[in-house]
C-alpha angles and dihedrals in degrees: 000000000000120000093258093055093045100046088050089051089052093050096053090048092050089047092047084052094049089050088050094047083046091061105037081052097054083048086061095038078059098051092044089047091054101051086047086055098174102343120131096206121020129195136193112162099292100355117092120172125176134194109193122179096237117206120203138162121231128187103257097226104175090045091056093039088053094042095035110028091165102049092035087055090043093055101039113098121194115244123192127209143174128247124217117205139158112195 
């Protein structure tokens, strides 16, 4: 197997076991989530979790482009990226 092949390889299996730990993190969220019940904070000797309702304001895009089509298309601007994919 040439380098390309194997480090691809690589790549998917660390992906697939980031996915697993992933899952097996939000399990535990959900378990921690459960004995704090509605607790904001919650406290056991070192261990300290918190679950804060967090506020915050967005630009509502869609809404402007819908209400204002010719402002919204004289202050968008066009950004390029790469895209990084292994198949």
């Amino acid at each position: 197997m040439k380098r390309f092949e194997s480090l691809c390889n690589e790549y998917r299996e660390n992906k697939r076991l980031i996915e697993e730990l992933q899952a097996m993190n939000d399990s535990i969220k959900s378990d921690i989530l459960a004995i704090m019940g509605n607790d904001e904070t919650h406290v056991e000797g070192a261990a300290k979790a918190t679950n804060k309702t967090v506020v915050s304001s967005r630009f509502d895009s869609t809404g402007f482009k819908k209400e204002y089509p010719d402002l919204f298309t004289e202050y968008s601007r066009e950004t390029s990226y790469k895209r990084f994919c292994v198949l």
